[in-house]
Each structure stands twice: as structure tokens, then as C-alpha cells.
N, C-alpha and C positions, 0 to 999 in steps of 0.2 A: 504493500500500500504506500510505505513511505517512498518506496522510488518511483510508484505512477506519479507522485502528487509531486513531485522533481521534472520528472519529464514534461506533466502537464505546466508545471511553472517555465522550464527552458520554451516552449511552446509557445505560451501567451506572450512571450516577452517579443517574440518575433512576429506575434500577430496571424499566430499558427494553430491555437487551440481548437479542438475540436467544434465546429461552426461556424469558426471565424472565416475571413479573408485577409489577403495582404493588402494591403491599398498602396498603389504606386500613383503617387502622383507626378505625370508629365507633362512640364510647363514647356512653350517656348514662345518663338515672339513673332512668327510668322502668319500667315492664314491658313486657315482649316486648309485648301483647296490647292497647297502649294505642295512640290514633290517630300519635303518632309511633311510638311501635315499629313498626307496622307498616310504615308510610311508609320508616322507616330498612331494613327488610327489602326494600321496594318500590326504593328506589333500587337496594340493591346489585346485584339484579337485573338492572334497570336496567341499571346501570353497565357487569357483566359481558357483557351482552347487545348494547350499543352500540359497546363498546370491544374488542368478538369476542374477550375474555376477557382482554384485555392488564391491564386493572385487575380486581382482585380485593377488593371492601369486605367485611368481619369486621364485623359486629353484634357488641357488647358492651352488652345491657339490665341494668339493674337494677344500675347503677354495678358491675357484675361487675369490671372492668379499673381502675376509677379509682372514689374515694371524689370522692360530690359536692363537697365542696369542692378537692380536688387536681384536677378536670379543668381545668382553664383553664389554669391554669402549665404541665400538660401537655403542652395543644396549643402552648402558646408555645413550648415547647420543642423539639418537638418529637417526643415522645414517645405521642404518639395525633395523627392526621394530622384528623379531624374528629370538632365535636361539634356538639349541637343543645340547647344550652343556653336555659334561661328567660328572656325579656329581662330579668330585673331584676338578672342576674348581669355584666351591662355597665357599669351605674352605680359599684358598688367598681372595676371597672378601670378607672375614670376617663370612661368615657363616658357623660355624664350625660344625654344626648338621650333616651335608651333607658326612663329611669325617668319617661317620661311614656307612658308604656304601663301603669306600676302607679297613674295619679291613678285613685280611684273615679270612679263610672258616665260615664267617658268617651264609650263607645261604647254605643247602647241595640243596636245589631244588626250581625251578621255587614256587610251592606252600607256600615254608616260605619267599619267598623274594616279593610277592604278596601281603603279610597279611599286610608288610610294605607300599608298593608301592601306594597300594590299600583301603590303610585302613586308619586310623583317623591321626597315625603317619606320615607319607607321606603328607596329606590334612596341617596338622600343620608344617610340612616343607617350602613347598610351599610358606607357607604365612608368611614365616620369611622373604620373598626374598623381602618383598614390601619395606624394607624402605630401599633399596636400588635403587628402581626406577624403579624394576622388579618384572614381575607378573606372578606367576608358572599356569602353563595349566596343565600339566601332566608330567607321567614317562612314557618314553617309554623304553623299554629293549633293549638290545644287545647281551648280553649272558655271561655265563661264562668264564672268564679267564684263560688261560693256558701260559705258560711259552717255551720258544724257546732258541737255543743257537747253534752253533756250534760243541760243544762236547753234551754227555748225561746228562739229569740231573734226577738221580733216589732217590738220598739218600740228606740231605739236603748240605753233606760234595763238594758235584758236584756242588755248586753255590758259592763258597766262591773264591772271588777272582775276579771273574768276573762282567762286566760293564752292567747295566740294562739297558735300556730306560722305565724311567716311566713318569705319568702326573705329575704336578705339586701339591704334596700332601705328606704333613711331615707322615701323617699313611703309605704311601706306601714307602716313604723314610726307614722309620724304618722297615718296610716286607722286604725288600732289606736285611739291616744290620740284619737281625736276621738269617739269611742261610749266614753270611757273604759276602754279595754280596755288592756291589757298586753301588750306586743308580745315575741315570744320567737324569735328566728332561732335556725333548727337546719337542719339535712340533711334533705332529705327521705326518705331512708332510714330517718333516726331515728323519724321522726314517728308511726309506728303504735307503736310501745314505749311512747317518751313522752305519746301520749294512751291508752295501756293502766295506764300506771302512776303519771296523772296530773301527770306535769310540766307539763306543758302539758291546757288545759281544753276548747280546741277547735281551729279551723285553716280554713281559706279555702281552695276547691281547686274545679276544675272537676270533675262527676260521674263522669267516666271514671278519673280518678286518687283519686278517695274510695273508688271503687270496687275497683279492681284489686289497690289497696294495703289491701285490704281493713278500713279506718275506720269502714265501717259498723259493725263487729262490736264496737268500741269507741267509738262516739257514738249518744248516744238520741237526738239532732235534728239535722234537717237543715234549714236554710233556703233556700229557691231565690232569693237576692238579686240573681242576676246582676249582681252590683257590681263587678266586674273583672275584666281580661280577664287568661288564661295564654296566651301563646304563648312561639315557639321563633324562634330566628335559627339557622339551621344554617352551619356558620362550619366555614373549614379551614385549617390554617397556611400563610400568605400564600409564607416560603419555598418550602415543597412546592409547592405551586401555582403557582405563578411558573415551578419547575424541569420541572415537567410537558410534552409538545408541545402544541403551539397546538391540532392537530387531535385528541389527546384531550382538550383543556382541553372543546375542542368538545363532545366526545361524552356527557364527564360536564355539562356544563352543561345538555345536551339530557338529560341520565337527571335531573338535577335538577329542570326543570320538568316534567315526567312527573311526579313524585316530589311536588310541592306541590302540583301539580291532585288527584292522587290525597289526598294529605294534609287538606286544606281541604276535600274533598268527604266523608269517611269522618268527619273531628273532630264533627259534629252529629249523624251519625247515630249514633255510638260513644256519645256522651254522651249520648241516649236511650235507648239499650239500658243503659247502667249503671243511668241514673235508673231503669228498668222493674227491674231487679238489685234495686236496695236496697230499693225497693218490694216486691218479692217475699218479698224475708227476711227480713222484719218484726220488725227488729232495732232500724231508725233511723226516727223519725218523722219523714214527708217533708211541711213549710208551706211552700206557698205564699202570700206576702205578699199583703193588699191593697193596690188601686194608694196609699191611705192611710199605710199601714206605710214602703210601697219611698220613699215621695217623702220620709216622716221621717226615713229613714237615709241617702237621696240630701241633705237637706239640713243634717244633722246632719255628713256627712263633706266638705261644699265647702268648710270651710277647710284642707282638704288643698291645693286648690286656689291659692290664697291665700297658705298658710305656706309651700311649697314650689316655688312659679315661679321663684325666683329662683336654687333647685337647679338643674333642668333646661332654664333658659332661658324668657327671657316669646318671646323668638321664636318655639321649637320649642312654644311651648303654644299660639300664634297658629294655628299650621301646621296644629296639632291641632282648636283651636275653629272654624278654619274650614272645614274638611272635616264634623266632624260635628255642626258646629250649638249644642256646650255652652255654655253661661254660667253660670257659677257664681255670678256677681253678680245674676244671677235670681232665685236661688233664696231 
């Protein structure tokens, strides 16, 4: 009797007891209807379906539960159990590997930005996040970045002057200053206000979230630069997760890689269907670069490369250039 009443205690303490459920809550700051929204939907499914209903994950889109910048200190604390934050939201907490994910045109395609994601480099990412109290599951994508503004922007001479909305990340501060641009960290929540009300003049975003968040409606151009990449690290409080049984750590691990096949296959075709969006509501002028133009602002922005190795480590940039082939001294 006394060691049921042990076990039923180890139990409750995890939110395991006989009738109970776990409750996962996962925040992020996107819209339901975006390749992670979904994905975040797709897991919890997932989750309840593997776990024969023991865990139960709560979707919170569009920073409902937590304002973009309070989710992080959240999950530390424990007070939202997973998020799927942007990698560049790693470099302020001190994990500076991660801001080599925001150096411009790193990756020209899904296939070299994989070998990272996918590979042994990404797996030892991850597990730099533990001694911060967080415990990486995976990356999931978003797509590549493109640049919006008001006026055109073809050559690098067309962004100088003007007020960016980026995330909070000194590599993309300095992408900003190197086209002479103005770099403006805000929320992404914020960012359709402030380019409705001009604080900010334009903003760099993958098609799906220019879209959703509907930008088009307040930018007259759009450039398809594909000059960086957005993705996600979907991350959960390492206590929780430690506290969890081994045999559902299992089962959410197996709803998680479900969850990133699905996510990684949906992000490109998601961000085609917005691109066809904005095109349609003939609101925002959609250029595409020549291969002239792209290789001006590709080498207008390699002292990103340069002024910032020594942020993120020349190792973790080795890791990087040898996987996908960059040299910035090339150019």
C-alpha cells in the first residue's frame, strides 16, 4: 500500500494520476493558418492520439496567451510548457550559435539549409539550449525571407535611408546597416500598425507571414530576395520534460517528428499560395530580382559576414560554410 501511494504521488506530481491529463501549453506568435500554426495544430493531435489522450497540447496562435517578447521567460519558468520561437530569439539569451541562421544569403535552397537543420550541426545546437532550462525538439521551417517597403527596392542604393522592422538580432541589425538601412526591433504583433502608421518603412519576412498578417495591405512592394532564412526551434521546459515518463517522452517525440515532416513539407507550398495571395490583391507590387540585382545585395551584405563571426563563433560559421558551400570572401 505504502509504495502505491509513492507511485500515485510520483504520478500526480507530473500530472499523470490516474484520470488526469498533461496539459501542454503551446504558445507562439504567428497565425493559426501559417505553416507553423498548422504544424502546432498537427502535433497536438498528434500528441493526443499517441499518448491515447494522457497529454493534452492547447494551441495559443497569434501571441493570444503571451506577448512576443514575454514568451521565453515564460517557458523558463514555467508558465507555458512549449514554444516555437524564431531562431534569432536565442542569441539575446545568450546562445549565440543560433544567430548564424540570420547571416544573409546563407543558404540558396531548402536542400543546404537541411544538411544544417537536419544534421549533426542543428542536433548540437539544440542541446546548447539545456543549460538554460530548455530543451530543443526540433526545427521547423518557414521559408525564405524577402524584403517589402513602400517605394522599390532593386539595387542595394533603394534601402538606405529607410526604417526596417527586424527581430531582435545584432546579425540582422548589421544586414540592415550594410544597404544603409535603419534597423528597428519591435514585436511582431506590432509590425502591421507600425508599417500602417509609418514607424517603420518596410520589414523582411517570409511570404506566408507578409501574408497572413496581412502587410500586403500596407506595403506597395514587395521584393523576392530570398536573402534569409525564418525558421523555428520548437523548444519545451527542460524541467517538464525531464519530469514527464520515459514512455510518453517517447510518444511525444514520435508526434514531434510527425509534426516536422508535416511542417517542412507544407512551409513551401504555404508560401506559394500567399505569394499567389498578394498577387491577386493587387495591392503590393511583387519584383523579382535579376540574377544582377540579387548578387548586388548578396554582395553589398557579406560584410555581415565579416563584422559578425566573431559574435556567433568562426567555428559555428565553418560548420555553416561547409555544409552549404558560402564564401563571403568570394564575393
Amino acid at each position: 500500500m505504502k509504495l502505491k501511494l509513492v507511485i500515485a504521488g510520483v504520478l500526480l506530481a507530473v500530472g499523470l494520476s490516474a484520470g488526469a491529463q498533461t496539459i501542454i501549453k503551446f504558445s507562439h506568435v504567428v497565425a493559426a493558418d501559417t505553416p507553423k500554426g498548422k504544424a502546432a495544430v498537427f502535433f497536438a493531435q498528434k500528441a493526443g492520439e499517441l499518448t491515447q489522450g494522457k497529454v493534452k497540447v492547447e494551441v495559443y496562435a497569434n501571441s493570444s496567451l503571451y506577448k512576443d517578447g514575454e514568451e521565453m521567460s515564460s517557458l523558463q519558468i514555467g508558465s507555458v510548457q512549449m514554444l516555437a520561437p524564431s531562431l534569432a530569439k536565442f542569441g539575446p539569451l545568450g546562445v549565440k550559435e543560433f544567430e548564424a541562421f540570420d547571416f544573409p544569403f546563407m543558404f540558396d535552397d531548402r536542400a543546404e539549409l537541411h544538411k544544417i537543420t537536419q544534421g549533426p550541426v542543428g542536433a548540437a545546437m539544440l542541446a546548447k539550449l539545456d543549460a538554460k532550462g530548455i530543451h530543443g525538439l526540433a526545427f521547423w521551417d518557414n521559408g525564405f525571407k524577402s524584403f517589402s517597403a513602400n517605394t522599390p527596392l532593386k539595387m542595394p542604393a533603394d534601402y538606405k535611408g529607410k526604417k526596417f522592422r527586424i527581430q531582435s538580432s545584432k546579425v540582422l541589425e548589421e544586414e540592415i546597416r550594410s544597404v544603409g538601412g535603419i534597423p528597428q526591433v519591435m514585436a511582431f504583433s506590432e509590425v502591421y500598425q507600425a508599417l500602417q502608421t509609418g514607424v517603420v518603412d518596410g520589414t523582411e519576412n517570409p511570404i506566408s507571414n507578409f501574408y497572413t498578417q496581412k502587410m500586403h495591405e500596407v506595403q506597395k512592394h514587395l521584393t523576392l530576395t530570398n536573402h534569409g532564412y525564418l525558421g523555428y526551434a520548437v523548444i519545451v521546459n527542460k524541467k517538464f520534460w525531464d519530469g514527464l515518463p520515459a514512455d510518453v517522452r517517447g510518444q511525444l517525440e514520435q508526434a514531434m517528428k510527425e509534426a516536422t515532416i508535416y511542417a517542412n513539407k507544407i512551409a513551401q507550398e504555404e508560401n506559394d499560395l500567399a505569394l499567389a495571395g498578394v498577387k491577386k490583391s493587387g495591392k503590393t507590387t511583387v519584383y523579382e530580382p535579376s540574377k544582377e540585382e540579387r548578387f548586388a545585395l548578396k554582395k553589398a551584405m557579406a560584410v555581415v559576414h565579416i563584422k559578425m563571426a566573431d559574435r556567433v563563433g568562426k567555428e559555428t560559421l565553418q560548420e555553416f560554410y561547409k555544409a552549404t558551400g558560402f564564401d563571403p570572401a568570394k564575393l
